[in-house]
C-alpha positions in Angstrom: 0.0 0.0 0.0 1.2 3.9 -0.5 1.7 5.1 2.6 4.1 8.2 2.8 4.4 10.5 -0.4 6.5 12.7 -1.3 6.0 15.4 -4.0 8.5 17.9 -5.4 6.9 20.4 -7.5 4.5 22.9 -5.7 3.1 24.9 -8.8 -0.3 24.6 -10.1 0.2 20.7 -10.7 1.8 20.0 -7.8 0.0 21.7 -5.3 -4.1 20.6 -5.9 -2.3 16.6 -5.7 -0.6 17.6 -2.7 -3.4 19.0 -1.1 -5.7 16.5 -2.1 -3.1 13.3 -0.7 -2.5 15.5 2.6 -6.6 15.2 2.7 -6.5 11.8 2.6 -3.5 10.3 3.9 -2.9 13.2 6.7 -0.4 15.9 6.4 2.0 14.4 8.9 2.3 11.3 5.7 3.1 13.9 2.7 6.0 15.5 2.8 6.6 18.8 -0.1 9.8 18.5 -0.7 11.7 22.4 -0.8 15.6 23.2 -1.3 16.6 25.7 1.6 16.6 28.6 0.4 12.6 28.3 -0.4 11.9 26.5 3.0 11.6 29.2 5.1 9.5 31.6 2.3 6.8 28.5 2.0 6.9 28.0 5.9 6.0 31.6 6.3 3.8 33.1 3.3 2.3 29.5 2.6 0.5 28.3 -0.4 -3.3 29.9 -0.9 -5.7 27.2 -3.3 -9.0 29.0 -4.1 -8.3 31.5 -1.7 -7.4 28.8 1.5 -4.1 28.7 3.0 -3.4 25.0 3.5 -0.5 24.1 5.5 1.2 21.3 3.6 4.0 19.6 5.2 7.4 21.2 4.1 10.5 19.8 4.3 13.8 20.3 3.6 16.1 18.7 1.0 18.6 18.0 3.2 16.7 16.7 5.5 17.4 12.5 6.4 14.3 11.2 5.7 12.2 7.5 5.7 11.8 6.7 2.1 8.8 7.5 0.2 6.4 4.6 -0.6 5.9 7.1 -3.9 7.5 10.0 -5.1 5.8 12.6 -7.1 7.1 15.1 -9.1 5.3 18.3 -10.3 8.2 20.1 -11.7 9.1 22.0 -14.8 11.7 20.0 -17.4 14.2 22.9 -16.3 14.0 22.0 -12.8 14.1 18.2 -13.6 18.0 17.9 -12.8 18.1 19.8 -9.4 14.9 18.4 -8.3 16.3 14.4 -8.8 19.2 15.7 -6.6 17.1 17.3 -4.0 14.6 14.2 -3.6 17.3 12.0 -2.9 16.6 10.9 0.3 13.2 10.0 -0.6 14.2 7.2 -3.0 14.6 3.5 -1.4 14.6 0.3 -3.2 10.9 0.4 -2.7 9.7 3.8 -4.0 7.5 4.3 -6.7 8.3 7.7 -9.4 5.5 9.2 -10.9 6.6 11.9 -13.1 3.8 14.3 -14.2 6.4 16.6 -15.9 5.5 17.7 -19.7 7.0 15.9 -23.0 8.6 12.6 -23.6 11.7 12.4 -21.9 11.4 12.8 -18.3 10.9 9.1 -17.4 13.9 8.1 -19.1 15.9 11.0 -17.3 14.4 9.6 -13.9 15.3 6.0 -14.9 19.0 7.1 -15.5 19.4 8.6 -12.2 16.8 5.9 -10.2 16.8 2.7 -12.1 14.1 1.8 -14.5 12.2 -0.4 -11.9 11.7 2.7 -10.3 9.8 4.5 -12.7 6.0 4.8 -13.4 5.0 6.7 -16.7 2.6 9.5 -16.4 1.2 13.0 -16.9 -1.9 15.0 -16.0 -4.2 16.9 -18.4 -7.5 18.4 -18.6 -6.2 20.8 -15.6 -6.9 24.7 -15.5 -5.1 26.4 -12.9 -3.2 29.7 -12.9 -0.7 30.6 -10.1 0.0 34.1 -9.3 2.6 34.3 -6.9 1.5 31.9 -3.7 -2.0 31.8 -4.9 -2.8 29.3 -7.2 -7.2 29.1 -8.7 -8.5 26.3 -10.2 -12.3 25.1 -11.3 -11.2 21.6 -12.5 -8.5 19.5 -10.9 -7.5 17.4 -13.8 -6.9 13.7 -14.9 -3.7 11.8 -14.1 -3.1 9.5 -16.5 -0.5 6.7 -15.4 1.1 2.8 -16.0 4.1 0.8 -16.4 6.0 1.0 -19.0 5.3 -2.3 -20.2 1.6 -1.5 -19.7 0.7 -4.5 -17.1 -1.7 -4.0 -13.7 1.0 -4.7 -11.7 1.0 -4.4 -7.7 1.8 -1.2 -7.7 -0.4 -0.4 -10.1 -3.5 -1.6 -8.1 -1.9 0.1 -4.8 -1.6 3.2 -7.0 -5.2 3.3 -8.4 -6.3 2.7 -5.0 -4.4 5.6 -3.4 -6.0 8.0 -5.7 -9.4 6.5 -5.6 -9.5 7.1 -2.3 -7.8 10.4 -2.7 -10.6 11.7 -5.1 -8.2 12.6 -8.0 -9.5 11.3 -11.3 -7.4 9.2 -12.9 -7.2 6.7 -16.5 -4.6 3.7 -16.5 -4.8 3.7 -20.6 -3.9 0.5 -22.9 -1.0 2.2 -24.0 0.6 4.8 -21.7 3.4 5.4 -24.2 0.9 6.6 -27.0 -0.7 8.9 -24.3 2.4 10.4 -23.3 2.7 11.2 -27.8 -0.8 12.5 -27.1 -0.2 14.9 -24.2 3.5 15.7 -26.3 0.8 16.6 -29.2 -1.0 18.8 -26.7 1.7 20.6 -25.8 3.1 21.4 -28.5 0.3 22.5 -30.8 -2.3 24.5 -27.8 0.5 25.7 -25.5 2.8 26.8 -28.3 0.4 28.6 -29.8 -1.4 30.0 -26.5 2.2 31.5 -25.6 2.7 33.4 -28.8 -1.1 34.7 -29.2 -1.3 35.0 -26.0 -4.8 32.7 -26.5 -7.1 31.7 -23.4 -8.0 28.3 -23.6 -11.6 29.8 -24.6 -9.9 31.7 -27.3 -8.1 28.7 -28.6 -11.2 26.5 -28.7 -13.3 29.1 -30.8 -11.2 31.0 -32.8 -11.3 29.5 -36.1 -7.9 30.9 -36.6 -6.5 29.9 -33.7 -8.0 26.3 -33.8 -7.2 25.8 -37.5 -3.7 26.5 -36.9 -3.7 23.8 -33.6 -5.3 21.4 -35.8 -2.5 21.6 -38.4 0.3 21.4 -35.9 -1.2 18.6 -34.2 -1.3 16.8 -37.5 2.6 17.3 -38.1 2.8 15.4 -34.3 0.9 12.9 -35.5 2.8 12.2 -38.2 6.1 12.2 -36.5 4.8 9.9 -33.9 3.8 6.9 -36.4 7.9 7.7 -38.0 8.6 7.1 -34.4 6.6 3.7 -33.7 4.0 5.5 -32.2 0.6 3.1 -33.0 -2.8 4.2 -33.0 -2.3 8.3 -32.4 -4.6 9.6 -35.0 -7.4 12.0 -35.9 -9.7 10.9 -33.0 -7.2 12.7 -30.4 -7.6 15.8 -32.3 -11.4 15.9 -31.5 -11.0 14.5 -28.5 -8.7 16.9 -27.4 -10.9 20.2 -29.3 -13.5 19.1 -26.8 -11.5 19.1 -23.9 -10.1 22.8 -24.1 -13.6 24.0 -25.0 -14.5 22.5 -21.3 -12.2 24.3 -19.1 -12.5 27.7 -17.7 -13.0 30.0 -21.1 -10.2 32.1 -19.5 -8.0 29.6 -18.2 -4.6 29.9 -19.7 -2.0 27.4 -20.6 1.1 26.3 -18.5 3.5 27.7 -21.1 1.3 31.7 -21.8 1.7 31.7 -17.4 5.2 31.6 -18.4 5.4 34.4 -20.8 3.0 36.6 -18.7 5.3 36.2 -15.5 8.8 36.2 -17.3 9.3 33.0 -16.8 11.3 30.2 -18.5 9.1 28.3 -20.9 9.0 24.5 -21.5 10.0 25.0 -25.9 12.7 23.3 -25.2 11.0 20.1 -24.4 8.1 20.8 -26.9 8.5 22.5 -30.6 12.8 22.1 -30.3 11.8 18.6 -29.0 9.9 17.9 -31.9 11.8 19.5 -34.4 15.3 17.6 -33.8 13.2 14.1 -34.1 12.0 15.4 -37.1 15.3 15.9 -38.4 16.5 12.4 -37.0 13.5 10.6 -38.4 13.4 12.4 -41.8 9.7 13.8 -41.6 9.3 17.4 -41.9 7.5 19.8 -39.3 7.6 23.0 -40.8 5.0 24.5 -38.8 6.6 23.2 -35.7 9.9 24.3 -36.7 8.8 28.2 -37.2 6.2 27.8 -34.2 9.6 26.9 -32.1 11.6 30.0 -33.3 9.4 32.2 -33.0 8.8 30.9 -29.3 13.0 31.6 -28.9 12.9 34.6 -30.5 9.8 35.8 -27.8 11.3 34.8 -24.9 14.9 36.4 -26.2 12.9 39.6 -26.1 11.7 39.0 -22.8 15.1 38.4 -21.6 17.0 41.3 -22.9 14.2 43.3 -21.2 14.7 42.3 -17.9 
């Protein structure tokens, strides 16, 4: 069973699971993992979700703890590389990784650094919160989509499910998790690309022929690249599937990577459009769209930069 948790990553991903496992589990059982020099600032200003102050259980990355029975982590890609070192001491033979990180390279990064056994595949979708600062809003808590990497109900598996049954987070263990990672990769880097540079809610994005036209057309280059890449059965119907779920969340809801932009901060291109862009070039399948979608991405944030 999944006991103690541990979760490094306390943004608008991180924090609604964290909360929702403290619910459950008791505070005193998940532990938010924070390098020093954000300790103290978390201890004191806190973390506000819909307005409530909820006093998760901070601790230090330093700190000699009992390994976690699973480890979650919430993170940007980066943060990946300083996060694996401060979460250290909550890996034991037994632990469990569940990265919810975005693109398709995370879980191999983790199984460098942890050991394959270690490592669950996953990522969350269908989520609409915005952070400002230490307040983070939400109307819908999204779906965690997780499995092996083999794609067997294994023990943990079951244990897992259970945990966030109980736990009230919605969740899919899918036939193929690999093909649903390419699907969330498609998601990424069609709707958030685009979002960033038009600066498009997810409203906008849904019902703005101009916007969704161009989504569409990226998404089909993803598509393509994934079947060049052994990718099976990503096709057409996770276009629709997908139009529907943005026209769901909060019409004003904005995308991980515009939050980015709007505060300054680094975005995630280099794990989406550059991402697909070099496999494009390795595989031999054009993505022109993607390609110009990526630059211009570098270009914006270049600007941003030299401002500050």
């Amino acid at each position: 069973m999944v006991n103690l948790v541990s979760i490094i990553g306390l943004g608008a991903v991180g924090a609604i699971y964290a909360w929702r496992l403290s619910e459950y589990l008791g505070y005193d059982r998940v532990r938010v993992i924070l390098d020093e020099t954000r300790l103290e600032r978390y201890r004191r200003e806190g973390i506000f979700l819909n307005g409530q102050r909820i006093e998760f259980n901070y601790v230090g990355s330093r700190d000699e703890v009992e390994p976690a029975d699973l480890l979650l982590l919430a993170t940007k890609n980066n943060h990946l590389a300083q996060a694996m070192e401060n979460c250290v001491h909550h890996v034991g033979s037994g632990t469990a990784i569940l990265s919810l990180l975005n693109g398709i390279d995370s879980e191999q990064v983790l199984a460098e650094r942890f050991g394959q056994e270690k490592v669950l595949y996953g990522f969350t979708t269908a989520l609409d919160s915005t952070r400002v600062a230490n307040h983070i809003d939400f109307s819908t808590e999204g779906i965690i989509y997780f499995g092996e990497r083999s794609n067997l109900r294994t023990e943990r598996i079951v244990h897992l499910s259970h945990l966030f049954s109980e736990a009230k987070i919605t969740y899919r263990i899918p036939e193929n998790i690999e093909r649903e990672l390419w699907v969330k990769f498609m998601v990424n880097v069609s709707i958030n690309t685009i979002s960033a540079i038009t600066r498009g809610t997810y409203g906008e994005c849904a019902s703005i022929k101009e916007l969704s036209d161009l989504i569409v057309e990226t998404q089909r280059e993803v598509i393509t690249l994934a079947k060049a890449a052994g990718i099976e059965g990503l096709d057409e119907s996770y276009i629709d599937k997908y139009q529907k779920i943005f026209a769901s969340l909060e019409y004003h809801g904005k995308t991980s990577m515009l939050q980015d932009f709007e505060a300054g901060r680094p975005t995630e291109n280099r794990w989406f459009c550059i991402r697909a862009s070099e496999l494009g070039r390795q595989l031999g399948i054009p993505t022109p769209l993607i390609d110009v979608l990526g630059r211009i991405t570098s270009a914006s944030e270049a600007v941003l930069t030299s401002r500050h």
